[in-house]
ZADO-1210 file (C-alpha; in nm, 4 decimals, padded with zeros to 6 digits):
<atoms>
<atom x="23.0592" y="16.6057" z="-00.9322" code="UNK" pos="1"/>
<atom x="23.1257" y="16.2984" z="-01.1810" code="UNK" pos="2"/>
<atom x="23.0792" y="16.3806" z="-01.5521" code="UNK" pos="3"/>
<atom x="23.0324" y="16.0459" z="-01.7759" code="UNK" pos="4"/>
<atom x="23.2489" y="16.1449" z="-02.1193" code="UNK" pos="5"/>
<atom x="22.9275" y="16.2394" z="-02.2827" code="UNK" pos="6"/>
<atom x="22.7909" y="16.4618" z="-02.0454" code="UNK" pos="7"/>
<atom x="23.1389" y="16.6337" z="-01.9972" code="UNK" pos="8"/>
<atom x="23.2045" y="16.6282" z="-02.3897" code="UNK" pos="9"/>
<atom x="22.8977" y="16.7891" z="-02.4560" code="UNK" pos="10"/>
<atom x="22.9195" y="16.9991" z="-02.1781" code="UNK" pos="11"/>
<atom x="23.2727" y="17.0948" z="-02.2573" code="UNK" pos="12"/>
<atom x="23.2097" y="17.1782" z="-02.6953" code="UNK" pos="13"/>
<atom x="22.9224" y="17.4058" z="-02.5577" code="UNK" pos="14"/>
<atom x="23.1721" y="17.5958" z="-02.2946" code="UNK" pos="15"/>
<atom x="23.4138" y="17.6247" z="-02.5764" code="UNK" pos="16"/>
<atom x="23.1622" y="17.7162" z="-02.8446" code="UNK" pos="17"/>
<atom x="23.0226" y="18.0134" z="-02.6284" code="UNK" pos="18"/>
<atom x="23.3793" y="18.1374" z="-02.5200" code="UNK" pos="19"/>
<atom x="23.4726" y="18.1227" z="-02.8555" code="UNK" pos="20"/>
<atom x="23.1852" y="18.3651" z="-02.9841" code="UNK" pos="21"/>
<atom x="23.2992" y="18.5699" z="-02.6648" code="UNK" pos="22"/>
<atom x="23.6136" y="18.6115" z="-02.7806" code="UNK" pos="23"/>
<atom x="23.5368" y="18.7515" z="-03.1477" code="UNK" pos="24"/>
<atom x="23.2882" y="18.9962" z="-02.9843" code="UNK" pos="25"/>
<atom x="23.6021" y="19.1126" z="-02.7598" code="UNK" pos="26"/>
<atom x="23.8556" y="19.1057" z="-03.0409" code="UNK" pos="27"/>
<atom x="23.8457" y="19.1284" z="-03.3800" code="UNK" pos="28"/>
<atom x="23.8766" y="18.7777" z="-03.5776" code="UNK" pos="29"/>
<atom x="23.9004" y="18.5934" z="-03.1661" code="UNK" pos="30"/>
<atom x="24.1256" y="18.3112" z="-03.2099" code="UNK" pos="31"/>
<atom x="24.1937" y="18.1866" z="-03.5834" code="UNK" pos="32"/>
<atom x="24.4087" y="17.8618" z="-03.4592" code="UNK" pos="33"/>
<atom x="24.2757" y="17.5844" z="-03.2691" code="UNK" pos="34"/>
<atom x="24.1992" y="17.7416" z="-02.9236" code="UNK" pos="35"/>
<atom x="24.3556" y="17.6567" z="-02.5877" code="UNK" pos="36"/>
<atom x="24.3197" y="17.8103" z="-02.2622" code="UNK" pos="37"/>
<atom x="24.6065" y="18.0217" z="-02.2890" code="UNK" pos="38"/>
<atom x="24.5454" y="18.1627" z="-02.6092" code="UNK" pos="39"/>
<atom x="24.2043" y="18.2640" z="-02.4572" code="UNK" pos="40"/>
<atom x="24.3621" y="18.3810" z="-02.1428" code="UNK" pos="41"/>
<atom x="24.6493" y="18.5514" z="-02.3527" code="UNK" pos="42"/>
<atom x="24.3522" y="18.7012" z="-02.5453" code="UNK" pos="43"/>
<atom x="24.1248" y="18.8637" z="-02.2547" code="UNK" pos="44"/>
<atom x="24.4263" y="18.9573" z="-02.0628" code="UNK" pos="45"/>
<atom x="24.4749" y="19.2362" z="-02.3799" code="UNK" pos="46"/>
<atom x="24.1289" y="19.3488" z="-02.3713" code="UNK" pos="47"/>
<atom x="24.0318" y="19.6679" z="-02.1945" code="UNK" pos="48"/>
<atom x="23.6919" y="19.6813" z="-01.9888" code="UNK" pos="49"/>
<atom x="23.6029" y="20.0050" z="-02.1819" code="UNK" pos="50"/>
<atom x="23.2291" y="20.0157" z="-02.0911" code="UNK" pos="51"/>
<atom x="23.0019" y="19.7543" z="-01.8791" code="UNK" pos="52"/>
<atom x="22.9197" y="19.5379" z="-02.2054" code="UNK" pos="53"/>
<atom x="23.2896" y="19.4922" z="-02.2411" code="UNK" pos="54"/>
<atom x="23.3194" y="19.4242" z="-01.8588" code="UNK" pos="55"/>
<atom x="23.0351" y="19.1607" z="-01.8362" code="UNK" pos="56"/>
<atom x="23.1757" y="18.9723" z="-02.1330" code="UNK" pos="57"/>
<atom x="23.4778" y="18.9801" z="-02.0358" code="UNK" pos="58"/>
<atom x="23.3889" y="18.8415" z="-01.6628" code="UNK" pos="59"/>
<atom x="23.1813" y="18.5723" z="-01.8813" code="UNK" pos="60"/>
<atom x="23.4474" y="18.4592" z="-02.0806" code="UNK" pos="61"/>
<atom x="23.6869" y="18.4133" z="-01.7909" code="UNK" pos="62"/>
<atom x="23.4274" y="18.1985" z="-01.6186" code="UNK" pos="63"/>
<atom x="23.4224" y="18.0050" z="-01.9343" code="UNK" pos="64"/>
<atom x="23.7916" y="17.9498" z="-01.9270" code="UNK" pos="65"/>
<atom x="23.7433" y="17.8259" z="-01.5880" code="UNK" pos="66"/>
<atom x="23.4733" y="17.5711" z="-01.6467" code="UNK" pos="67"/>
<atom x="23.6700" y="17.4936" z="-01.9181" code="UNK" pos="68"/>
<atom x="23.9858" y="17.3707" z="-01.7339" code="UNK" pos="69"/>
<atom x="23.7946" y="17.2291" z="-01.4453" code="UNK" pos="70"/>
<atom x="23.5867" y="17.0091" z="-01.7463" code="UNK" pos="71"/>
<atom x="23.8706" y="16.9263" z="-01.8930" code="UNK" pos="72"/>
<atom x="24.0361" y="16.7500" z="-01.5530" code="UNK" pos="73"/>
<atom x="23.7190" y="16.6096" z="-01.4855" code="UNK" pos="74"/>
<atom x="23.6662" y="16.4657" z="-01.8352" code="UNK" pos="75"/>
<atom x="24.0609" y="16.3381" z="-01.7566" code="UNK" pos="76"/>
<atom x="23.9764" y="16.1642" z="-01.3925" code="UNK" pos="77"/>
<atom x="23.6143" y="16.0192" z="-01.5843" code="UNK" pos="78"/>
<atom x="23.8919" y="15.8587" z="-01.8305" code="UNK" pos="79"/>
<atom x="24.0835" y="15.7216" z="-01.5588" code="UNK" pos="80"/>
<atom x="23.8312" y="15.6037" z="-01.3786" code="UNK" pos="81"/>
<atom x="23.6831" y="15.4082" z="-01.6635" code="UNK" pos="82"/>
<atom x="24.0032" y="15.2427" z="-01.7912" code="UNK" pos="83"/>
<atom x="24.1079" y="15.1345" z="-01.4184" code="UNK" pos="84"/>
<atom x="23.7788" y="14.9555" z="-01.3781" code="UNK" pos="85"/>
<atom x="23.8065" y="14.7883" z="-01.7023" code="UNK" pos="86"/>
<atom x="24.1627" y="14.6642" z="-01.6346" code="UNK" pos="87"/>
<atom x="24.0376" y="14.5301" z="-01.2775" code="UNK" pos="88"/>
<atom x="23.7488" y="14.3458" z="-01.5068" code="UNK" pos="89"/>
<atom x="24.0007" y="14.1612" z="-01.7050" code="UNK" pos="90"/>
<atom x="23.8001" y="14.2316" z="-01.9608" code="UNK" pos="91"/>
<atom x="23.9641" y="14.4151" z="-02.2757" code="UNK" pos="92"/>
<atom x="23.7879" y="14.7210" z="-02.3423" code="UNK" pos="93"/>
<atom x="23.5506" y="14.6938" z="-02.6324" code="UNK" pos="94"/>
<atom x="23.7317" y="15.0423" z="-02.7972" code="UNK" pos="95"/>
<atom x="24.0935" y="14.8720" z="-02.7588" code="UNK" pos="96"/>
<atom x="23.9751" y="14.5172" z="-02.9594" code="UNK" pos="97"/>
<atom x="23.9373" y="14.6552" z="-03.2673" code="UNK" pos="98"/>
<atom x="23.6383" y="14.4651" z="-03.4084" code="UNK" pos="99"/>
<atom x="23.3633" y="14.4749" z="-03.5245" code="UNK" pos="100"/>
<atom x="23.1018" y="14.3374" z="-03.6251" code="UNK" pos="101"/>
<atom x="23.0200" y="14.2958" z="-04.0716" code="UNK" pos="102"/>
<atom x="22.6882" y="14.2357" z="-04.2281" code="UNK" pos="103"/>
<atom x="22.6826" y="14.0203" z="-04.5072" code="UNK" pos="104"/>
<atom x="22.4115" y="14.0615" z="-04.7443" code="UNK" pos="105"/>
</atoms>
């Protein structure tokens, strides 16, 4: 599957918007920092399944984490992808120029 950056940018705040609400229901304050991966693996790895609400979010938030990564190589091969085809164009990218455009009034 191909994500355009949108799609997978989108797709990838809403992963990491649920996980983090996941993570403060599993742990008091969830992660305070910027979060990563492995501060959300570190994180469930020190949570205990003590009943089957704790088990189901946990198994939730791990699937998170691994849409996460897989998004986040896909959103990486999308860039590549994009910036090889513009080099073969010989075009410069319309990001890497710089300009724009004023209006004068």
């Amino acid at each position: 599957m191909h994500l355009t950056s949108p799609q997978g940018g989108r797709l990838h705040n809403t992963h990491c918007t649920r996980l983090h609400a996941l993570l403060g229901d599993l742990h008091r304050g969830g992660i305070a920092s910027e979060m990563t991966v492995t501060k959300a693996d570190d994180l469930l790895s020190g949570v205990e399944a003590v009943d089957e609400v704790t088990r189901c979010r946990l198994l939730i938030a791990a699937e998170l984490v691994d849409d996460i990564t897989w998004l986040d190589a896909a959103l990486k091969a999308s860039t590549k992808r994009v910036k090889v085809a513009v080099e073969a164009s010989g075009r410069p990218s319309p990001r890497s120029t710089g300009s724009a455009r004023s209006v004068r009034g």
